[in-house]
DRENZA-843451 format. One record per residue: residue in three letters; x, y, z of N, C-alpha, C, O in turn. Coordinates in steps of 0.05 Angstrom, whole numbers, plus 5000, padded with zeros to 4 digits. Atoms other than C-alpha are relative to their C-alpha. Layout:
DRENZA-843451
alaXYZXYZXYZXYZ ...
END
This chain:
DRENZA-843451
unk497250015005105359428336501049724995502849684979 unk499250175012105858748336500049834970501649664962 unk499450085034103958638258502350094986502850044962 unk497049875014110859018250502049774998504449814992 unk498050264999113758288253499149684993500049454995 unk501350185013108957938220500649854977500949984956 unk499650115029110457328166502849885005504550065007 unk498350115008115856828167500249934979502150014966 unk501250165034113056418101497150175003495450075018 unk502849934995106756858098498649794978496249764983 unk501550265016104356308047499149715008497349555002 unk500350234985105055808085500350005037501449835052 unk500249994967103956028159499649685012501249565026 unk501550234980100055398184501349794998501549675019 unk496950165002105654918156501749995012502449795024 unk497149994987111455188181499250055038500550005058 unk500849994966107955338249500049635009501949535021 unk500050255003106054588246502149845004502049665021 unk497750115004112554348232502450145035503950045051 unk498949824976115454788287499449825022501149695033 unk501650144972109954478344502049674991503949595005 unk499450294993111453728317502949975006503349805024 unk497149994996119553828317500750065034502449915044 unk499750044971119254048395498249815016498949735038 unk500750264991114653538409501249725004501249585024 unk497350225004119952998375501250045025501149875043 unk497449914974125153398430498549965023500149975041 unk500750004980121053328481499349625008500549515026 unk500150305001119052578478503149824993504149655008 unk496850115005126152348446501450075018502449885031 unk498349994971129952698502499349865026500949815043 unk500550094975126052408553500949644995501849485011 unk499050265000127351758528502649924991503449684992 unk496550004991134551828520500750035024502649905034 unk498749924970135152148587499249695012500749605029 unk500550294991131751408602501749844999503149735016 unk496750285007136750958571502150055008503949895011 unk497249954995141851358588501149935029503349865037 unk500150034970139951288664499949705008502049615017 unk499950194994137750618675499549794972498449574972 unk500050255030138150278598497649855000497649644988 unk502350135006131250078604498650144980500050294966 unk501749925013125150278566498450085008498349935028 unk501549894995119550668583496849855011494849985012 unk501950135000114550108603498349975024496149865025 unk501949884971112250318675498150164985498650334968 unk503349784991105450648674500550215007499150405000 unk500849674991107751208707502750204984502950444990 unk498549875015113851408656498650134982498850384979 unk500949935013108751308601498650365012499550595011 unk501149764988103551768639501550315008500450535010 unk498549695004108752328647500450054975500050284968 unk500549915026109552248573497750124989497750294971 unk502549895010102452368564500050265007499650414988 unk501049764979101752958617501750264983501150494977 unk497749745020107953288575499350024981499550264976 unk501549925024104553228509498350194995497850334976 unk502649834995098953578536501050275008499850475000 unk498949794988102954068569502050254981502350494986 unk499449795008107254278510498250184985498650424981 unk501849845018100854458465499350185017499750405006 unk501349784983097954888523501850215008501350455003 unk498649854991103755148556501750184974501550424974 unk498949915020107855308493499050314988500250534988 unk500549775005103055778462499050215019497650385006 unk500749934982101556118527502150194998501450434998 unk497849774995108756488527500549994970502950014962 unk499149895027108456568453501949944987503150104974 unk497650075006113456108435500049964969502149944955 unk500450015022109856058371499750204972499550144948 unk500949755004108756788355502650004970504649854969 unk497849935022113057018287502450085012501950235031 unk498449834989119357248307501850154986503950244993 unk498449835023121357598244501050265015499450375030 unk500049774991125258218266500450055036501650245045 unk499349984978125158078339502749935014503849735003 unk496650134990132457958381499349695009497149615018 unk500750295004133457198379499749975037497949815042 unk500749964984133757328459497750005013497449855032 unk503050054997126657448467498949704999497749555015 unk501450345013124956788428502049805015501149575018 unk498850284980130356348473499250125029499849965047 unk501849944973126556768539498149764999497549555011 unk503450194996120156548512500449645004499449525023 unk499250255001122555828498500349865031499249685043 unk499550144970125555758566498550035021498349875040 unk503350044974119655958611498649834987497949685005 unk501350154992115555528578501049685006499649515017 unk498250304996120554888580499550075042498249905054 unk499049994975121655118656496749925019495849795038 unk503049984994114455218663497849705000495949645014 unk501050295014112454498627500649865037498949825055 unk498050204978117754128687498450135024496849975034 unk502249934975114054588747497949875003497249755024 unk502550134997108254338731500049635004498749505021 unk499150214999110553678719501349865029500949635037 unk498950044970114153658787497150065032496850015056 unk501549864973108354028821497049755009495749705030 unk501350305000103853328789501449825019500649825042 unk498550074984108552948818499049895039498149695051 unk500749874975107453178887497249965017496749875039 unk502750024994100153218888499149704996497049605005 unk502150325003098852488865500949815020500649575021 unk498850224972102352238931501549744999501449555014 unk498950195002106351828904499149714975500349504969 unk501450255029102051388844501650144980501250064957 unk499149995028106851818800502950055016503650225032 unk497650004988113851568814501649914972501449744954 unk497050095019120151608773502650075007502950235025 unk497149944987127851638780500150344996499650484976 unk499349725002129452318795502350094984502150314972 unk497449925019136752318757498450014969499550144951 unk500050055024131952108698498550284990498450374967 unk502349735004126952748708502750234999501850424986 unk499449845003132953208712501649934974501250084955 unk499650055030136752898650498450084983498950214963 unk502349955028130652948612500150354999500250474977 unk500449654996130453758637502450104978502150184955 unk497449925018137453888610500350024971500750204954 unk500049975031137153558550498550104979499050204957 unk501949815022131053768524500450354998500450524980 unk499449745006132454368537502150214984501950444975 unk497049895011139654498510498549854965499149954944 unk500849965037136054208440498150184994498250294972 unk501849784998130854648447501350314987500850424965 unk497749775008136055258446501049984979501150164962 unk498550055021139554948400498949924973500149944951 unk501350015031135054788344498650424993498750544972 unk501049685001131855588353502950154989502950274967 unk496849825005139855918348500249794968501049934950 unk498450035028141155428280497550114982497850234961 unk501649895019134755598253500050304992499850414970 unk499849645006135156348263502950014981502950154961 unk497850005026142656218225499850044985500450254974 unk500550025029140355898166497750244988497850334965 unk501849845012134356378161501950214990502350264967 unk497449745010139956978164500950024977500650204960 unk497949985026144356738115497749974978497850184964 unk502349965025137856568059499150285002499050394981 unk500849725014135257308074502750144989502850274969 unk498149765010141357648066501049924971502250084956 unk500850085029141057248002498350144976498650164951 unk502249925018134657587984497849725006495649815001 unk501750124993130557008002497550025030497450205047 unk501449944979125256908051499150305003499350365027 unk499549714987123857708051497350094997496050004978 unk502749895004117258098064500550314986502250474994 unk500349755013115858698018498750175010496450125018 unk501449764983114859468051500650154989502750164976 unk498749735015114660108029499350185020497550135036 unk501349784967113960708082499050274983499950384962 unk500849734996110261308084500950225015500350255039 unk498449834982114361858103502450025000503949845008 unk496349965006121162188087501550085017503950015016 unk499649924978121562558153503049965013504149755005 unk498750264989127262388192499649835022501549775037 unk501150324994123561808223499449804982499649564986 unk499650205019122461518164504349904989505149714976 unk497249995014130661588149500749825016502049625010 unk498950234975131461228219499549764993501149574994 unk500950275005127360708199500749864977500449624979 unk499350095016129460558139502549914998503249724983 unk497450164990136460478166500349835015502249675014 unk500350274990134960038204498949804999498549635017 unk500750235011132359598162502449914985503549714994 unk497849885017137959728111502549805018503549605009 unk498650114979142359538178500449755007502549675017 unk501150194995139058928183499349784992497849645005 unk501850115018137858488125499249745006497649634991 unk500750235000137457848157497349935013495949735013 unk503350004993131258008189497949894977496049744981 unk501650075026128357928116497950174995495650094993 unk502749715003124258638106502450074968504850034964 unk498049945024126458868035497450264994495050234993 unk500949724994124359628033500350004963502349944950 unk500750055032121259667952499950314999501150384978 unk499449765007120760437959497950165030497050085051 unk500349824987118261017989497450244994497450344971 unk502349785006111661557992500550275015501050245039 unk500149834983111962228016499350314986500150394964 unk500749725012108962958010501050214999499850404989 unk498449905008114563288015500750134977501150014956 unk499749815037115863837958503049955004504350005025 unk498049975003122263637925501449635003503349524992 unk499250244996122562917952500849804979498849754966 unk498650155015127162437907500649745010500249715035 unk499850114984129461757910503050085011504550275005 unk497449934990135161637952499350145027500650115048 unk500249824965132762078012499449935019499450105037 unk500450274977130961468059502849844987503449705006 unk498050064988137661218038500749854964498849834949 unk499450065029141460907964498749795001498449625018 unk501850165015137060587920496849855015495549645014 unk502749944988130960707955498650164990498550404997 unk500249745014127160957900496550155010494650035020 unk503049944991120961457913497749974984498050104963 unk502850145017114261197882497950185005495950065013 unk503049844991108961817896500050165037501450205057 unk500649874971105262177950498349825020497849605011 unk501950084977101261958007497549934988496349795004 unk502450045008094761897959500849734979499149584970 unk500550245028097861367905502049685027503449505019 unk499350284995099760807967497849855000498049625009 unk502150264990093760457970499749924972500149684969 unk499250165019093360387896502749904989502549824966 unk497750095003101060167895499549805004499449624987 unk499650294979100459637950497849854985498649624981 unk501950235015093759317910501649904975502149664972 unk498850085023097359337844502749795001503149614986 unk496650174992104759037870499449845021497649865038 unk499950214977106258467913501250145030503450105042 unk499249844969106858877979499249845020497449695018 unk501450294974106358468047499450275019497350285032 unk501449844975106359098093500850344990502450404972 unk499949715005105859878092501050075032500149985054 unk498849824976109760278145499950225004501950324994 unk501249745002106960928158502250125025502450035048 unk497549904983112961348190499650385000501050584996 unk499849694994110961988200499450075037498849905054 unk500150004969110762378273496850105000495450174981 unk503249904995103862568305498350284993496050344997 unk502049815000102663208283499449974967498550174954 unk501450045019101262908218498149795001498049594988 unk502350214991095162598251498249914975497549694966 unk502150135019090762718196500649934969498949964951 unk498650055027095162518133500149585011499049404998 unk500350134997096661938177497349774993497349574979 unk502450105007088861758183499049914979497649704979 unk500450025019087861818118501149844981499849764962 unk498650165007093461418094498349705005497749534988 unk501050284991090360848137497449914990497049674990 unk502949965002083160948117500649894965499549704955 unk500650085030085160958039501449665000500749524980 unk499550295003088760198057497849895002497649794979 unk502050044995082059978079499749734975499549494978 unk501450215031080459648002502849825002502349644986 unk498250155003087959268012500349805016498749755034 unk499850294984090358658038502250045021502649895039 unk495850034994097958868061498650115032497150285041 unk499249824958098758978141500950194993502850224977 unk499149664993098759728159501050025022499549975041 unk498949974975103859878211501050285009501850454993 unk499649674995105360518246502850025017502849955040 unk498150004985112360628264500050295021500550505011 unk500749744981111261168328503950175000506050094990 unk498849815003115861688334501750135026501850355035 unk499050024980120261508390503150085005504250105026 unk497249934996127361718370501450125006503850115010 unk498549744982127362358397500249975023501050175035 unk500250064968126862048468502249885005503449724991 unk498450214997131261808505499949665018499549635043 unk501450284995130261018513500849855017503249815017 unk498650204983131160548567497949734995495749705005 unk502250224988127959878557497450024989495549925001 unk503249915015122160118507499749674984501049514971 unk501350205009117359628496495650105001494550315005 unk503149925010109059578481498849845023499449605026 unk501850184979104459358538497550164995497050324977 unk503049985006097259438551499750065030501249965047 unk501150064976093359638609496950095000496550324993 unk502149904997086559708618498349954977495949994981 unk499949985032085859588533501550195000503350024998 unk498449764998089960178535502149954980503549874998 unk497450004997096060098497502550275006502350525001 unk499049784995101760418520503349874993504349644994 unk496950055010109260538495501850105017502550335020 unk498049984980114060418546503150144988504650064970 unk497649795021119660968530502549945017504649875007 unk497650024974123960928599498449875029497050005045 unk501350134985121560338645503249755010505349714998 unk498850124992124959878689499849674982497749594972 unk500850225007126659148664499549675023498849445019 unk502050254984125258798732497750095011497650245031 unk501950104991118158638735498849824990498849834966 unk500950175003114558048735501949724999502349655022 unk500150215004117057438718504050115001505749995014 unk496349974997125057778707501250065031503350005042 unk498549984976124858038773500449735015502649685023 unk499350304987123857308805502449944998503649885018 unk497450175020129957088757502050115018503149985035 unk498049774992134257668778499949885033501549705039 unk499650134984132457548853499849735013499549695037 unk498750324989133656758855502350005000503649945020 unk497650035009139556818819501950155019504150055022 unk498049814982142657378869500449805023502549685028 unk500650204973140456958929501249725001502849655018 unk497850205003143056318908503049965008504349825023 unk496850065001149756558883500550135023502450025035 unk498249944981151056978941500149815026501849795044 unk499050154972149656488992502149845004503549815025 unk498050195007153855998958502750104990504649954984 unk497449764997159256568949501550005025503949955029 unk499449964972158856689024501649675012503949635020 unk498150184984159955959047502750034983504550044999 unk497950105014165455898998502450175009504550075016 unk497649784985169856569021498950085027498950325033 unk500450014968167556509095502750005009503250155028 unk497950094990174656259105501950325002502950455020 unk498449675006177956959064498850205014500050415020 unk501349774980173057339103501050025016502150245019 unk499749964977174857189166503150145005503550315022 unk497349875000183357309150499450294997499650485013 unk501049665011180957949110499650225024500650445026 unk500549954978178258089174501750165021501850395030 unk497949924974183957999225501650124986502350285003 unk498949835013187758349180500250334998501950504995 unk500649665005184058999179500150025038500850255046 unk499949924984183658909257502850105015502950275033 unk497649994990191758839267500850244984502150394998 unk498949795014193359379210499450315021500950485032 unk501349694976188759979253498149995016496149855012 unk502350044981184760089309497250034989497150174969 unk502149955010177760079294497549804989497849615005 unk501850224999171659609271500949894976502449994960 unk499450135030172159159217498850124975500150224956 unk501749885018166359369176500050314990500250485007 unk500449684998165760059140497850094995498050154971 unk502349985010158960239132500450324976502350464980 unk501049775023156760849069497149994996496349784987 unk501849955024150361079046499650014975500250204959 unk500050025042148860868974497350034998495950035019 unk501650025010143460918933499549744969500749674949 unk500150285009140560308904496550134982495450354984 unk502850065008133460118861497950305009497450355033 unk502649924995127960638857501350275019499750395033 unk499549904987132461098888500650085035501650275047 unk499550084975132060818958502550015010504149994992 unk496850034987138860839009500149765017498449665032 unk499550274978141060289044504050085012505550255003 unk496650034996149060129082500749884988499949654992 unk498350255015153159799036502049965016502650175027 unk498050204985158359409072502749994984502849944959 unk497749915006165659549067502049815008500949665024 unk497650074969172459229103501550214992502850284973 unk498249724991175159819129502749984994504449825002 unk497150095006180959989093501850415001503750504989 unk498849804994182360689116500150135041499050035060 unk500250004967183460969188497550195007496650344990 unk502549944994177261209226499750294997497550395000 unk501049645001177661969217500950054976500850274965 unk499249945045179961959142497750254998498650484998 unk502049855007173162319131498450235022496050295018 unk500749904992172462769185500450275001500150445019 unk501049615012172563429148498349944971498750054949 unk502050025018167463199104500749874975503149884971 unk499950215018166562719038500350194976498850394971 unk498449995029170162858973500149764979500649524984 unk500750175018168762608904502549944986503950124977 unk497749995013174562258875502449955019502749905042 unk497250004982181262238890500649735015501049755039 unk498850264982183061508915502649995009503749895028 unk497349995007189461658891501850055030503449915041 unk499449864985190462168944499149905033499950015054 unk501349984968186561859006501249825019502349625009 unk498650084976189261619070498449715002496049705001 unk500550245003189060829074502949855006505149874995 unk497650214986193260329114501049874984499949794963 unk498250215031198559929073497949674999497149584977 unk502650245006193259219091497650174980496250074962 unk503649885015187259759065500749994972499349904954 unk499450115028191259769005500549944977500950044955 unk499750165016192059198984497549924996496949864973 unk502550145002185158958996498550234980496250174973 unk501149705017183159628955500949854973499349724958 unk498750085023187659418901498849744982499049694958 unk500550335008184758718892497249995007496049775008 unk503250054991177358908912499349865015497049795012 unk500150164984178158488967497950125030497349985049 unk501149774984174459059010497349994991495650095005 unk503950085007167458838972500049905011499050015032 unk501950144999166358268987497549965025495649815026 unk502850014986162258449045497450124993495750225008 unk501849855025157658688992497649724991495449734979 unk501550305000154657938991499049935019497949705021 unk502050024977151658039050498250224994496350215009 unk502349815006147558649022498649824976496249834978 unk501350155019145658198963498149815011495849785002 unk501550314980143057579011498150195015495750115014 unk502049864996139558189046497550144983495250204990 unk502049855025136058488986500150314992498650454979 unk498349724998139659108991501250084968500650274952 unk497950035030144558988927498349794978496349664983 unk499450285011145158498866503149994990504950164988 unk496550125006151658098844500150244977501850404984 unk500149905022150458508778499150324996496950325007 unk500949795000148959198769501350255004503650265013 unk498249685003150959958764500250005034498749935053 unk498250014973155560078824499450245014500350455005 unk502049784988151360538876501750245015503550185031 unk499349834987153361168899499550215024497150185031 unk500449944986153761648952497550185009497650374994 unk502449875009146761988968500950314999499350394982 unk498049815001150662648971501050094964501350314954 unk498150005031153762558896497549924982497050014959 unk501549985032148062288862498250335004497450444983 unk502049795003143762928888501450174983500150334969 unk498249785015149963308853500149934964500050084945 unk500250075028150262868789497749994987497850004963 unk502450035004142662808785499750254970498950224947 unk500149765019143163508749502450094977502150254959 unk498349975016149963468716500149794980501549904964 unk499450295017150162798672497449935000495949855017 unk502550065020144762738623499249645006500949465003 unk500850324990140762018646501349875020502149645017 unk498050114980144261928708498249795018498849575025 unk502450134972137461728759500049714984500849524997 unk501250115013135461278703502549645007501749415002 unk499450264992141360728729498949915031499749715042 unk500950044987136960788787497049785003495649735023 unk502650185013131360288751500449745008498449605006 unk499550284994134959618777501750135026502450375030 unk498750004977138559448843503250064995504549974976 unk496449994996145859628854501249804997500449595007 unk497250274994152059168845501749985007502750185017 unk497950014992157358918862501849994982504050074989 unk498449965024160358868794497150044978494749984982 unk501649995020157659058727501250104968503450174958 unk498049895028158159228657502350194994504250174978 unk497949734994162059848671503249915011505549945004 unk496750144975167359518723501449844971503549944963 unk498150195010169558948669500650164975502550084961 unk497849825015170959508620501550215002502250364984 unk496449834989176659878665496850255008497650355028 unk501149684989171160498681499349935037497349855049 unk500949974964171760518761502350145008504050204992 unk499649784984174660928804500750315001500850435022 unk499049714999176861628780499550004968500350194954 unk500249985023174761448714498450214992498150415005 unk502049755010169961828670496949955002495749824985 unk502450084990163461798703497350024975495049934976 unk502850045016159361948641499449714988497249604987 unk498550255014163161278606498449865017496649725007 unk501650264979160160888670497250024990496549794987 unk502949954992152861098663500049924967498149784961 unk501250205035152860878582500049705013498449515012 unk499150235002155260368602497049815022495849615016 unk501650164979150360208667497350024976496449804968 unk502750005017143960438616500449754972498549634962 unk500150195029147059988552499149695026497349555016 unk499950334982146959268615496650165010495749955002 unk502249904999139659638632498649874980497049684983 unk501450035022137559618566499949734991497749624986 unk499450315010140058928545499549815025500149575024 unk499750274973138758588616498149744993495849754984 unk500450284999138457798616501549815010503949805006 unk497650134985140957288657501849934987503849975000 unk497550075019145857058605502250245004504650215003 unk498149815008148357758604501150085031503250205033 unk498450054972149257708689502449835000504649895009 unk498050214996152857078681502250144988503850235003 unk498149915005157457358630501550235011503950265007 unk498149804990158857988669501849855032503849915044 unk498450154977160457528728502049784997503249715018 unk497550105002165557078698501550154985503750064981 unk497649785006168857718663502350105022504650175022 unk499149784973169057998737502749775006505049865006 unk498150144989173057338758502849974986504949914997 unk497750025014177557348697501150245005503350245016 unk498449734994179158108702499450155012500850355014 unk501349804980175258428747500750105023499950315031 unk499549974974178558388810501650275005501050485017 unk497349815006185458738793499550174988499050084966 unk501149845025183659338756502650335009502850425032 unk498049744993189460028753498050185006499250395011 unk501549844987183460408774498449955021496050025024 unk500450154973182860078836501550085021503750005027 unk498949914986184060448882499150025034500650135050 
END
């Protein structure tokens, strides 16, 4: 599957790769010696500056192509390619720090100058990848830069796919026509001016005769052996054969292609923390909530006496939620109703209606009643981010009513999330939440934490379905 994204300049691969390596090399040596002058206006003439220069030279050729920073990325989300980028920049500096360390001291430099150098290289780093993906954009949707495909298969998987190329043009795929054995097939039926060129037996002499770069074979599996045969008659051609699988009838969380064993296998509905995101995910929780906590230690404690002078009773409210993997844990409350509110049993809904002290709320009103929710995060219970966990009681009930409900069960719980900063909480429309928790699923990246967490502070708090 990955030749499905094969060819930036297919003429000139080893060039533009080339040019690629020496341009982050420049950024990597030029930043460091800016971050130098900028720090102490000298020049690089210690021994042990140079020698980190060297150790980094060495480090971007190795480490670089290690996370594939080099790989084509025709067609892929520019996201991926500023991931890959930034593990190996982050990755380069680890190592670099972890040298450091081990040479006891024979490799010494200003520390303001080692984290300048981090920054800056890195913010050009980003920033030469985002203008380049631009300019490439705007030249394909030109018609430039574009690789030539034609698909096999009218199906509708081929219709999908062809729209979403169609969808897409700055990727640079320019769809030349269409094969299929279909009685009756015309062009136009993968989508306008998509004309059809034959059956399944005249692609392999098409693609030799015309400048074709790849064949896309789009049919579903029970045309195994049309498929085969398709692939078998490319054999005498040059063009990449790619097989678009036949995944649209599923429903997707997070589909991607891994390997195990040689095995490959096509991840249809998989979680997106493991490995290297979950780390991300839990630094980043741990961090901010500790540095959350000291900071509203102070509002805690009023929040507090507040709930103890409004009604008798403890501060805290404990609930059973369901978090990650379907596990329960207590999520942490400030009690903002009186202690027997719920002693004819738990009802879904209705905030509107439920019994809550005039302090409960206000702190209801203003979500002021989370924040002991940052102490389940610092536990490992929660994250800052994520679909907002519910009662183990209600999901056993929604499990069966709302189509993909378990499935926001793939990451940890939050305390805010995509859902909250677009108005769907409290009495809202619970299917609306669960697109919403599966679309921040699907798309998860720390970028896309950060942004749901300064939405939360701009509008998040106050919300008319806050109840």
């Amino acid at each position: 599957m990955r030749n499905l994204y094969l060819g930036v300049d297919r003429e000139y691969p080893i060039i533009i790769s080339w040019i690629v390596r020496s341009l982050d090399l420049a950024i990597l040596l030029g930043s460091g010696w800016i971050a130098l002058i900028a720090v102490s206006g000298g020049r690089p003439t210690d021994g042990n500056y140079i020698s980190t220069f060297i150790l980094a030279t060495v480090l971007i050729f190795s480490v670089f192509p290690f996370f594939d920073v080099y790989r084509t990325w025709r067609g892929s989300s520019w996201v991926m390619e500023i991931r890959s980028v930034l593990f190996g920049w982050f990755s380069i500096f680890a190592i670099l720090s972890a040298a450091t360390l081990i040479s006891a001291g024979s490799m010494h430099y200003s520390g303001s100058w080692f984290a300048w150098w981090f920054v800056s290289g890195m913010t050009l780093l980003v920033a030469t990848r985002v203008i380049s993906r631009f300019f490439l954009a705007k030249l394909r949707k030109l018609g430039m830069n574009q690789r030539r495909i034609v698909l096999v298969g009218a199906s509708e998987l081929g219709r999908v796919a062809a729209q979403r190329v169609l969808d897409a043009p700055w990727y640079g795929f320019q769809i030349v026509g269409f094969f299929s054995d279909l009685e009756g097939a015309k062009s136009g039926d993968l989508g306008e001016g998509i004309p059809f060129l034959g059956t399944s037996w005249d692609v392999a002499g098409y693609a030799s005769r015309n400048d074709i770069d790849q064949v896309w074979v789009a049919m579903s599996m029970e045309k195994a052996q049309t498929i085969r045969s398709v692939v078998a008659s490319l054999d005498t051609a040059t063009v990449d054969v790619c097989y678009v699988p036949d995944i649209f009838r599923f429903s997707l969380l997070n589909h991607s292609i891994s390997e195990v064993a040689d095995i490959p296998l096509l991840n249809i509905s998989v979680s997106p923390m493991t490995g290297i995101n979950r780390l991300i995910k839990a630094i980043l929780d741990r961090v901010l909530a500790g540095l959350i906590l000291l900071m509203i230690s102070p509002i805690m404690a009023l929040i507090a006496i507040g709930v103890k002078l409004s009604s008798p009773g403890p501060v805290f409210y404990m609930q059973e939620r369901v978090s990650w993997n379907g596990k329960t844990f207590n999520m942490l409350k400030f009690r903002s109703m009186p202690v027997d509110t719920e002693k004819d049993g738990v009802k879904w809904g209705g905030g509107k209606n439920k019994s809550v002290t005039r302090f409960g709320q206000f702190i209801r009103k203003t979500s002021l009643d989370e924040l002991p929710q940052f102490i389940n995060v610092l536990m490992g219970h929660m994250s800052i981010v994520g679909p907002r966990p519910e009662r183990t009681v209600f999901v056993e009930r929604f499990k069966g009513e709302i189509p993909g409900y378990m499935k926001k069960h793939k990451v940890k719980a939050g305390i805010t999330g995509w859902a909250q900063i677009h108005g769907w909480r409290g009495d809202t429309d619970l299917s609306k939440r669960i697109e919403c928790d599966l679309y921040y699923i699907e798309n998860w990246s720390p970028w896309l934490d950060i942004k749901i967490i300064l939405l939360t502070l701009i509008k998040g708090f106050v919300n008319k379905n806050a109840y």
